[in-house]
VOPAGU-2260 file (C-alpha; in pm, 1 decimal, decimal comma):
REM VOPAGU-2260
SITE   aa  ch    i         X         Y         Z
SITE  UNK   A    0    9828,8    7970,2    8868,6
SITE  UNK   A    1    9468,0    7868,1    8777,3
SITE  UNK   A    2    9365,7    7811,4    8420,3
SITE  UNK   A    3    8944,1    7842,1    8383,8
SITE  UNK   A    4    8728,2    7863,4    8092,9
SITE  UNK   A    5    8445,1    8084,2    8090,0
SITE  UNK   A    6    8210,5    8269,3    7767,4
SITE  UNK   A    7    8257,7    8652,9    7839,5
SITE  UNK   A    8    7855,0    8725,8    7662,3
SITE  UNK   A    9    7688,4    8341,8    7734,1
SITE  UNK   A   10    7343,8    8485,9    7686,9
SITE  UNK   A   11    7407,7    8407,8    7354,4
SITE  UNK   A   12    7412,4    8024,3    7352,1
SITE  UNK   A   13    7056,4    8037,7    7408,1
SITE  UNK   A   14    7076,9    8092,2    6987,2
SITE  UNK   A   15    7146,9    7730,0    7011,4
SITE  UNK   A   16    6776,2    7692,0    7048,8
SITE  UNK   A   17    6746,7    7777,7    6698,8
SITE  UNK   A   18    6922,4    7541,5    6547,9
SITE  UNK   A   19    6683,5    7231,5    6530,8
SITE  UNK   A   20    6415,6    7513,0    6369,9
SITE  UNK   A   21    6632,1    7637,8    6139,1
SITE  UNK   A   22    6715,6    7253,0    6042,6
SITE  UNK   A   23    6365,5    7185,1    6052,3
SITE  UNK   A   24    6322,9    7481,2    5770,9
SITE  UNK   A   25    6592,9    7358,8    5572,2
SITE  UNK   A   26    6463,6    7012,6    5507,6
SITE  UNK   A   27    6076,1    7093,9    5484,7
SITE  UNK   A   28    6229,8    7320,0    5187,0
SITE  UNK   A   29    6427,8    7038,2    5040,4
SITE  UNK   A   30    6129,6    6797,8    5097,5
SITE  UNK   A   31    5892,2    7044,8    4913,9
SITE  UNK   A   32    6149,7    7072,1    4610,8
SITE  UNK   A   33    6112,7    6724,2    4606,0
SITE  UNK   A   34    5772,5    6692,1    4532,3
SITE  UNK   A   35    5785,9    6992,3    4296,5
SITE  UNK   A   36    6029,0    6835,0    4069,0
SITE  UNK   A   37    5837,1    6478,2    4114,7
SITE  UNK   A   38    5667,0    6309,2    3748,9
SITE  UNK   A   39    5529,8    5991,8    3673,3
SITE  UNK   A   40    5878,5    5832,3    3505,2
SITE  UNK   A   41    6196,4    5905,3    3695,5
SITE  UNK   A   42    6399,5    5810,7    3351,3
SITE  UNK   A   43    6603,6    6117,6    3278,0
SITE  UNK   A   44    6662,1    6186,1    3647,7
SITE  UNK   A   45    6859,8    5856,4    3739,6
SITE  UNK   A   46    7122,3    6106,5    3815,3
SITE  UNK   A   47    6953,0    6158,3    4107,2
SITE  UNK   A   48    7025,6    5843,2    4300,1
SITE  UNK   A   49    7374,6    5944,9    4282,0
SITE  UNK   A   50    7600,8    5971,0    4532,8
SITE  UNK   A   51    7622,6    6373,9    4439,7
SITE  UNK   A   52    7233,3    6349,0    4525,5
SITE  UNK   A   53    7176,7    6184,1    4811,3
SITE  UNK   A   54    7536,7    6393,7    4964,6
SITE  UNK   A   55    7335,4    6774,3    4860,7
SITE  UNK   A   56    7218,2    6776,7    5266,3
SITE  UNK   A   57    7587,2    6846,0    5345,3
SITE  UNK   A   58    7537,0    7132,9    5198,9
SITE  UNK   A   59    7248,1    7277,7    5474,5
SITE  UNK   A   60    7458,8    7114,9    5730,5
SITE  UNK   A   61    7737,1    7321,4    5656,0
SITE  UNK   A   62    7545,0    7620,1    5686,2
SITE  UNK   A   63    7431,0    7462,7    6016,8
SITE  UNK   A   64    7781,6    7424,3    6175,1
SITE  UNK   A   65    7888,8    7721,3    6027,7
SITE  UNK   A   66    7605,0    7967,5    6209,8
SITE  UNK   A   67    7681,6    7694,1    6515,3
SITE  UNK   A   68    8047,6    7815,8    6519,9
SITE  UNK   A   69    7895,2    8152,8    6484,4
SITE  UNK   A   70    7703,2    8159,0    6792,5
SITE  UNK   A   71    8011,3    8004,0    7000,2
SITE  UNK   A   72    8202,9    8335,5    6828,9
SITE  UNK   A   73    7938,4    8587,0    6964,6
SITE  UNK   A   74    7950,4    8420,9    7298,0
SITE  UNK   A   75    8310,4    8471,1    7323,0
SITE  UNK   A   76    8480,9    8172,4    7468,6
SITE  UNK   A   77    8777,4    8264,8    7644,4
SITE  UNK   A   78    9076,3    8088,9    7872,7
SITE  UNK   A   79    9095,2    8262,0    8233,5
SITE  UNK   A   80    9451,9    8257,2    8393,5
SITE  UNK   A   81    9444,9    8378,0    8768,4
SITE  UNK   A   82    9727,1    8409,6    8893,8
SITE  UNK   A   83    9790,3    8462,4    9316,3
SITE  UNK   A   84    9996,6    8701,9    9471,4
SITE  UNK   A   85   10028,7    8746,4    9866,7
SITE  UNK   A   86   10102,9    9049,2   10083,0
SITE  UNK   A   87   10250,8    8942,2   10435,1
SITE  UNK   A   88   10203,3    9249,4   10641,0
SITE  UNK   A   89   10484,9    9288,1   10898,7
SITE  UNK   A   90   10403,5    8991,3   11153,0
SITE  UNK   A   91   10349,7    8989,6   11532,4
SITE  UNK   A   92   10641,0    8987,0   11804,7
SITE  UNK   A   93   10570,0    8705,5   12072,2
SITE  UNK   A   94   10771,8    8627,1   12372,8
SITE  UNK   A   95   10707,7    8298,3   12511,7
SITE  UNK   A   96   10790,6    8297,7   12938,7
SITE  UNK   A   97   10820,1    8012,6   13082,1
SITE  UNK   A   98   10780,7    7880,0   13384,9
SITE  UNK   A   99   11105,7    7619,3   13456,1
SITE  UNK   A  100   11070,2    7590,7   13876,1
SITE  UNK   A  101   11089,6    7222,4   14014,0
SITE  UNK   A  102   10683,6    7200,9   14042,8
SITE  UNK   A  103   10666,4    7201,1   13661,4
SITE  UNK   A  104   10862,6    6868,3   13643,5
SITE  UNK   A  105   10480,5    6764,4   13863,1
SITE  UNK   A  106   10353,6    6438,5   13647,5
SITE  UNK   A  107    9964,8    6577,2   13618,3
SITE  UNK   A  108   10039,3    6581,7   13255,5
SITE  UNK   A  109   10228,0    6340,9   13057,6
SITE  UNK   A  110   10484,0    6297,7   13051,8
SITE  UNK   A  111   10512,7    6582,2   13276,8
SITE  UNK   A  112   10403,9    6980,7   13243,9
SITE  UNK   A  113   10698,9    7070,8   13118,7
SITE  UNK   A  114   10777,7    6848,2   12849,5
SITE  UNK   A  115   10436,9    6879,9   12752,9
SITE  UNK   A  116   10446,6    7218,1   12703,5
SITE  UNK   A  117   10755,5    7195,7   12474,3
SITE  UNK   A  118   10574,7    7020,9   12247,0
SITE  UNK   A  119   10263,9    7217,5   12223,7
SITE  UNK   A  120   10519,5    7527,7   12201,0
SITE  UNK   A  121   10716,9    7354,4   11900,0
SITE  UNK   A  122   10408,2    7291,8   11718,3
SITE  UNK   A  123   10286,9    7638,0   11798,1
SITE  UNK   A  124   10615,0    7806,2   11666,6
SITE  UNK   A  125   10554,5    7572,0   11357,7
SITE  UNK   A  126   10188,5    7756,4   11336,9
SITE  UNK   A  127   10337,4    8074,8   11286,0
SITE  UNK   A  128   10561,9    8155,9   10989,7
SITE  UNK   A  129   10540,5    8512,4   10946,0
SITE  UNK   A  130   10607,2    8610,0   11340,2
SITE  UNK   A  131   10927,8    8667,4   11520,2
SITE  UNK   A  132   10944,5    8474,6   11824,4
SITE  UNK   A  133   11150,0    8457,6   12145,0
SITE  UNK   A  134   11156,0    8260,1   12431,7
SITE  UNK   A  135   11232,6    8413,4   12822,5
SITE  UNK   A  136   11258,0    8157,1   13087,4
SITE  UNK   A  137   11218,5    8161,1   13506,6
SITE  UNK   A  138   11189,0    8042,2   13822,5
SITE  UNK   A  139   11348,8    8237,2   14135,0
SITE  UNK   A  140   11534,0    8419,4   13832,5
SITE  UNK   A  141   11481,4    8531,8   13525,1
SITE  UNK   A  142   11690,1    8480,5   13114,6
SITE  UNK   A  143   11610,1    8551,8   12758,6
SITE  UNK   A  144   11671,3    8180,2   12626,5
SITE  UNK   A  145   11647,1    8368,3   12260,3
SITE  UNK   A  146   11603,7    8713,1   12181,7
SITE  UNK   A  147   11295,6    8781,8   11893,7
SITE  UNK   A  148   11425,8    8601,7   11573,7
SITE  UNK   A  149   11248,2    8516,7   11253,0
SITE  UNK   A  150   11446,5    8191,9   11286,3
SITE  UNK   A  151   11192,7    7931,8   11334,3
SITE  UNK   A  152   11475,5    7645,5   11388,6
SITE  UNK   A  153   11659,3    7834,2   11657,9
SITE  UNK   A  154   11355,7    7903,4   11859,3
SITE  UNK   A  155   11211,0    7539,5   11857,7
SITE  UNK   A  156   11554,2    7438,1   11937,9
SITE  UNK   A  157   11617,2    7652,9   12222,4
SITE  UNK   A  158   11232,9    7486,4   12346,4
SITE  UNK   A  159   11365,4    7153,3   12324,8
SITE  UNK   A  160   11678,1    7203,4   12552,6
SITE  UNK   A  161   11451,5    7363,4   12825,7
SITE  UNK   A  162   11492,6    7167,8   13097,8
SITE  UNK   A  163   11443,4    7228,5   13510,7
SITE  UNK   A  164   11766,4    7322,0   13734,7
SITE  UNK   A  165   11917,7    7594,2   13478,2
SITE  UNK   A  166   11794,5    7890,6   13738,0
SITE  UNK   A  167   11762,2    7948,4   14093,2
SITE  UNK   A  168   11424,8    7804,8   14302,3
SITE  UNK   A  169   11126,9    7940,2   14320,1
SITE  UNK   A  170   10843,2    8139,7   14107,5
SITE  UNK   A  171   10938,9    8522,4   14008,3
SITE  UNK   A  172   10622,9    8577,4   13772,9
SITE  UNK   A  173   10697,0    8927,8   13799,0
SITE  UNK   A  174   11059,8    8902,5   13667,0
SITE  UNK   A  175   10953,2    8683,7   13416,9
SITE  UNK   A  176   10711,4    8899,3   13274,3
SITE  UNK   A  177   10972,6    9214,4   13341,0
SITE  UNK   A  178   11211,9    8997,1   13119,8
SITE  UNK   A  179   10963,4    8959,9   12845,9
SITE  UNK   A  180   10846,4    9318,0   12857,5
SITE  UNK   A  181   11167,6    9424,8   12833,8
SITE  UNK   A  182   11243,2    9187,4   12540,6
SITE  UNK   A  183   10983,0    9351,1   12353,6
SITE  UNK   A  184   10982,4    9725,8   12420,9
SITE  UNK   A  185   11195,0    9816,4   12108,5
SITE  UNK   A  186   10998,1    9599,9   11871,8
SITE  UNK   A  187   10807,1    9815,3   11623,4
SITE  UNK   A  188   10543,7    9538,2   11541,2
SITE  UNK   A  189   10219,0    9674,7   11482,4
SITE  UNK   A  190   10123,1    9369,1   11757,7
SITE  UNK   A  191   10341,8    9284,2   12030,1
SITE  UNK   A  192   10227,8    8986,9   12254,6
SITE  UNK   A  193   10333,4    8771,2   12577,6
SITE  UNK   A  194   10270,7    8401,5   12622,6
SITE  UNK   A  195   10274,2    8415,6   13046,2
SITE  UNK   A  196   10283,4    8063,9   13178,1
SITE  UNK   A  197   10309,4    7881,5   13498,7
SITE  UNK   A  198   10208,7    7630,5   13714,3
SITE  UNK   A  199   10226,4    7833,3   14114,3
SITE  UNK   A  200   10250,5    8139,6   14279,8
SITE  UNK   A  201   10440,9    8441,5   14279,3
SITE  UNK   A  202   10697,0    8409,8   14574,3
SITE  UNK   A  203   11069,6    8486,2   14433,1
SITE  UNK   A  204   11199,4    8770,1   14233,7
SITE  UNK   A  205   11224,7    9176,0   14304,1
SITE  UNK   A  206   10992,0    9307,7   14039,7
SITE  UNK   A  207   10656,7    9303,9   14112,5
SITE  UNK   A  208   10410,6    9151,3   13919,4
SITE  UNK   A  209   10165,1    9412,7   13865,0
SITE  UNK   A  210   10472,8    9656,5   13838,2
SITE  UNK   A  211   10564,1    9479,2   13507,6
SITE  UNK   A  212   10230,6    9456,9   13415,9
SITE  UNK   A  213   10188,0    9847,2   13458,4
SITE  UNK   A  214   10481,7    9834,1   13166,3
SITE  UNK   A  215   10333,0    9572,3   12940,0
SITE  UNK   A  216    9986,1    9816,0   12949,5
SITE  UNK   A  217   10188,3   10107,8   12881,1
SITE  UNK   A  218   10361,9    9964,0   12581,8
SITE  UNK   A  219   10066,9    9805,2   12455,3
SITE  UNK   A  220   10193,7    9457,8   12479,7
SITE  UNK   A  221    9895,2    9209,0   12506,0
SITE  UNK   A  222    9939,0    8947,0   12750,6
SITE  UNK   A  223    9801,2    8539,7   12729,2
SITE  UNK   A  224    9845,4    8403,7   13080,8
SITE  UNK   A  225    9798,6    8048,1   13128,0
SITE  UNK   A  226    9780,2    7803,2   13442,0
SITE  UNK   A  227    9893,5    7518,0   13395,8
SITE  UNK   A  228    9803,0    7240,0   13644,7
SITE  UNK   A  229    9509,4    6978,5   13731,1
SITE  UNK   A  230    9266,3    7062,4   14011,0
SITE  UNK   A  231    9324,6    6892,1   14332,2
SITE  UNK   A  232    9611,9    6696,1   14423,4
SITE  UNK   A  233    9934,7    6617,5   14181,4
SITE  UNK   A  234   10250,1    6420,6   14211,9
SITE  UNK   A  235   10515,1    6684,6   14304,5
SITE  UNK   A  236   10935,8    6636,6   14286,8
SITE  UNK   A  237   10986,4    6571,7   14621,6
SITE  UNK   A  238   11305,0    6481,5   14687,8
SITE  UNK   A  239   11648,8    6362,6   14498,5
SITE  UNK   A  240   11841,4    6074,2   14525,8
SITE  UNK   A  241   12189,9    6220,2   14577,3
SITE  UNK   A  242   12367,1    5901,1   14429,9
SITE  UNK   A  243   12099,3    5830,6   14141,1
SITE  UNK   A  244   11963,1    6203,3   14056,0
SITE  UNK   A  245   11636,9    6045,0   14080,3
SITE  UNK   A  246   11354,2    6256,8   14210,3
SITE  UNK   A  247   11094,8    6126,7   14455,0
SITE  UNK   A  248   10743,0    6201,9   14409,6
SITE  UNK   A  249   10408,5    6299,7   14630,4
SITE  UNK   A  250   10120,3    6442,3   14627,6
SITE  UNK   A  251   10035,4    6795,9   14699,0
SITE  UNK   A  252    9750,4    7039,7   14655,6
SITE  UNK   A  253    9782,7    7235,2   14322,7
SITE  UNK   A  254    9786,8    7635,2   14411,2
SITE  UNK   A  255    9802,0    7805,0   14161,0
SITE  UNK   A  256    9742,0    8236,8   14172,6
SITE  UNK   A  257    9444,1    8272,1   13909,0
SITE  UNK   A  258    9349,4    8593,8   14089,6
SITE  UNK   A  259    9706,7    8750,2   13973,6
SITE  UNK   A  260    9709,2    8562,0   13645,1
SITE  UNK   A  261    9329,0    8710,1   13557,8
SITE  UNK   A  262    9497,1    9055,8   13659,5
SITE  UNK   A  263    9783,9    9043,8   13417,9
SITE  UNK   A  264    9559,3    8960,3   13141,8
SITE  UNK   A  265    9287,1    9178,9   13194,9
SITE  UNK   A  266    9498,8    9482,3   13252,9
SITE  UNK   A  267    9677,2    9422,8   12903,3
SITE  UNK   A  268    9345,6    9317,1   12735,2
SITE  UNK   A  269    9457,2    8982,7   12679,8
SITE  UNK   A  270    9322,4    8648,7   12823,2
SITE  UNK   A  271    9360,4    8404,3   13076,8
SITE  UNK   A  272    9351,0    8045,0   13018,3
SITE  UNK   A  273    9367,9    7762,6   13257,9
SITE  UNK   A  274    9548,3    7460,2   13171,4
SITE  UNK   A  275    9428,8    7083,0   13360,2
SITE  UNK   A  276    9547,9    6873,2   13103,1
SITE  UNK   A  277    9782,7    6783,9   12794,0
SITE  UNK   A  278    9472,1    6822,5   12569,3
SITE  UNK   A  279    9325,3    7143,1   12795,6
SITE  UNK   A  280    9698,0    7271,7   12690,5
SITE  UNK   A  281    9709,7    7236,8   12335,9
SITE  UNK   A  282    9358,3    7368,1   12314,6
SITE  UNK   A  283    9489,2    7649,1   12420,2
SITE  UNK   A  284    9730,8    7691,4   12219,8
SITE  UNK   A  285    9513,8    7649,1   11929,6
SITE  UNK   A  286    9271,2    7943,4   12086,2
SITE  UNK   A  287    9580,8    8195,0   12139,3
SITE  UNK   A  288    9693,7    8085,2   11728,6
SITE  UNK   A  289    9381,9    8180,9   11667,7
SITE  UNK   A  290    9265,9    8525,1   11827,1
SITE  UNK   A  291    9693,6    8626,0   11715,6
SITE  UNK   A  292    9659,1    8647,7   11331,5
SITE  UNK   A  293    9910,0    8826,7   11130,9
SITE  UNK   A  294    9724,9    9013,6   10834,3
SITE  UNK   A  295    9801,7    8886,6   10483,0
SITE  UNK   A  296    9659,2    9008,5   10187,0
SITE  UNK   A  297    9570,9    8822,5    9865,2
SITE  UNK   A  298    9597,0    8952,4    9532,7
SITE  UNK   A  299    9430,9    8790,7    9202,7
SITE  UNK   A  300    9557,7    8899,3    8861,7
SITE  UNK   A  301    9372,5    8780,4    8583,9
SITE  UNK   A  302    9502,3    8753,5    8224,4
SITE  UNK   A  303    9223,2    8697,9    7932,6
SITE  UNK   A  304    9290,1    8490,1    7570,3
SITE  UNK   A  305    9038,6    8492,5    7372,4
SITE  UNK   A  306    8915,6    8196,8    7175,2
SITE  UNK   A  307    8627,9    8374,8    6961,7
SITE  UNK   A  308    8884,3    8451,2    6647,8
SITE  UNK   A  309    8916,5    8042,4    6584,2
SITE  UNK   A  310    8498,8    7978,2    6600,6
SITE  UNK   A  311    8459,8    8279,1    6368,6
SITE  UNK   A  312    8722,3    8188,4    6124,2
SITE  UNK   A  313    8575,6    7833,2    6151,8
SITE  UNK   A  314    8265,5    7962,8    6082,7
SITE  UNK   A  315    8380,6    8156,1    5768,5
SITE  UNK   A  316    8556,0    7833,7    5658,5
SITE  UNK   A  317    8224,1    7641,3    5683,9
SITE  UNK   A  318    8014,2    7915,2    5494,9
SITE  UNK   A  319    8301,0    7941,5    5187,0
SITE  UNK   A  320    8344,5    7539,9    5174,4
SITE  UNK   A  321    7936,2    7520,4    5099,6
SITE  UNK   A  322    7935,2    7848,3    4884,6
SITE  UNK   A  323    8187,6    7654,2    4679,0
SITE  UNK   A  324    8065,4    7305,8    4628,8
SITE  UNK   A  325    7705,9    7484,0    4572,5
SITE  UNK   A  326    7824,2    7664,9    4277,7
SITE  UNK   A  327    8051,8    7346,4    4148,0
SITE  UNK   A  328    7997,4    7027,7    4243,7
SITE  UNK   A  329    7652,4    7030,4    4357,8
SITE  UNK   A  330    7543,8    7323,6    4094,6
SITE  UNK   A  331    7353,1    7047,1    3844,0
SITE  UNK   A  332    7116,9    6923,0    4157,9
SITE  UNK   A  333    7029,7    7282,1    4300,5
C-alpha cells in the first residue's frame, strides 16, 4: 500500500500571494496610528513601552496565520492511500520437448548442449509463475518426463535429472512433437504452446513430423522450434570406453534440418530460432519469455482522509485567541 499527499483544489494556494500585502496593510495601518496618536511629551503614555505594547503585533499576526490556515483549509489537504490488487488471468500451458539423442552430449556449448540447456530451461521455468509447465523428452522414442503441473519445483527437478541414454538412439522430431501435442490437447488454456528443440535431423520414430504438426495447427497450439548447434564442425560422442564409460570425442559437420524446423513453426504461427551458442541459447529463451506473456491485470483502489477539518479548526482557534486578547488584554492599547 502507498500512502501520498496531495491538495484536492491547489489553485487555491496561490492566496498565499496575499499574504505579504495583507501584512503590508496591517502595519502601514499600525504605523499611521502611530503618528496619529504622536505629541511633543510622551509622559502619560510610558505605558506604551510596555511589554503589552510592543507584543500588540501578535495580534495582526494571528489574524495572519489564522487566514494562512484558512487557505491550506480551502485547498483541501488530504492523505492518498492506494492500495494494489492483481488479476492473474488463467496462464499459458507450455510443453517443453527435448531433444536427449547422443549428439546433444556434442561439447559446442559448455559444458555441453545439453546441460546447457537445463539451465537456461530452469531459469526459464523460474520466469514463469503463473504457467503450467511440462516437460516431454526424445530421441529414437518418445516420454512425458512430467505431465502440465503448476508445480514449479517438480518441473525444474525433472530438468535437472535429464540426462542422455534414458531412450532408444536416434532423432524422432515427429514423435516428440506428437508427444507434446498430445500432452496438451485437453488443456483449456486460452494459450497453449510447444518449446521444440534439437540439435539434428529427423531420422527415427513413426509419426511424421508434419503429421503432428497438422495436429498442433488444428488445436491451435503455437510452436517455438529451436536449433541448437554451432555452424561448422563440433566435437561429437564418438565412442565409449566399455571399462571407463568414458566417451570419445571428434569432430563432425553440424546438420541440422532448419528447412523442417522453419515448417513446424510457420505452420503453427510460431517461430524458429537457431541456437550457436550458450549465450545465442539463453537469448532465446529470453525472446520466447517475452513474445509468451500471461495477461495480468492491475487494480488501484484509492481511499481519501481528509486533513482540511484540522487547518480550519486551527484557523478558528487563531481568529478566537486574537478576538480575545483584543477585547482583554490588549483592549487599553487599541
Amino acid at each position: 500500500m502507498l500512502n501520498n499527499f496531495e491538495f484536492h483544489s491547489p489553485e487555491f494556494l496561490w492566496l498565499f500571494a496575499l499574504i505579504p500585502l495583507i501584512a503590508l496593510w496591517f502595519f502601514s495601518s499600525r504605523k499611521k496610528e502611530s503618528t496619529l496618536l504622536s505629541v511633543p511629551s510622551i509622559r502619560g503614555f510610558e505605558g506604551s513601552n510596555s511589554i503589552l505594547a510592543k507584543l500588540k503585533p501578535l495580534l495582526h499576526f494571528m489574524r495572519l496565520l489564522a487566514l494562512s490556515a484558512l487557505i491550506v483549509g480551502l485547498a483541501r489537504p488530504r492523505n492518498v492511500s492506494v492500495s494494489k490488487k492483481t488479476k492473474t488471468n488463467r496462464g499459458i500451458d507450455i510443453v517443453m520437448a527435448i531433444d536427449v539423442s547422443a549428439s546433444m552430449l556434442a561439447k559446442d556449448l559448455k559444458p555441453n548442449r545439453l546441460e546447457a540447456l537445463k539451465r537456461v530451461a530452469v531459469d526459464f521455468v523460474n520466469r514463469r509463475p503463473n504457467d503450467r509447465i511440462g516437460i516431454v523428452v526424445y530421441a529414437g522414442e518418445s516420454f512425458t518426463q512430467t505431465p502440465i503441473t503448476s508445480d514449479k519445483s517438480i518441473v525444474k527437478r525433472t530438468i535437472s535429472e535429464i540426462k542422455w541414454g534414458q531412450l532408444e538412439g536416434g532423432t524422432a522430431i515427429g514423435m516428440g512433437l506428437g508427444s507434446a501435442v498430445n500432452r496438451l490437447k485437453e488443456s483449456k488454456a486460452k494459450s497453449k504452446v510447444i518449446i521444440l528443440l534439437t540439435d539434428g535431423v529427423n531420422n527415427a520414430g513413426f509419426v511424421d513430423p508434419k503429421t503432428a504438426t497438422e495436429l498442433a495447427k488444428e488445436l491451435n497450439i503455437k510452436v517455438y522450434t529451436i536449433g541448437i548447434g554451432t555452424n561448422g564442425m563440433a566435437p561429437f560422442p564418438w565412442a565409449k570406453d566399455p571399462r571407463t564409460g568414458k566417451l570419445s570425442f571428434r569432430n563432425q559437420q553440424v546438420e541440422i534440418d532448419e528447412k523442417l524446423l522453419k515448417f513446424i513453426a510457420n505452420e503453427t504461427e510460431g517461430q524458429y530460432f537457431r541456437a550457436t551458442g550458450n549465450a545465442k541459447l539463453k537469448e532465446i529463451y529470453d525472446e520466447i519469455d517475452k513474445l509468451e506473456k500471461t495477461k495480468i491485470e492491475e487494480f488501484k483502489y484509492y481511499n481519501y482522509s481528509e486533513q482540511y477539518r484540522f487547518w480550519v479548526i486551527i484557523a478558528g482557534i487563531f481568529l478566537i485567541l486574537e478576538f480575545v486578547l483584543r477585547n482583554t488584554i490588549f483592549k487599553s492599547f487599541i
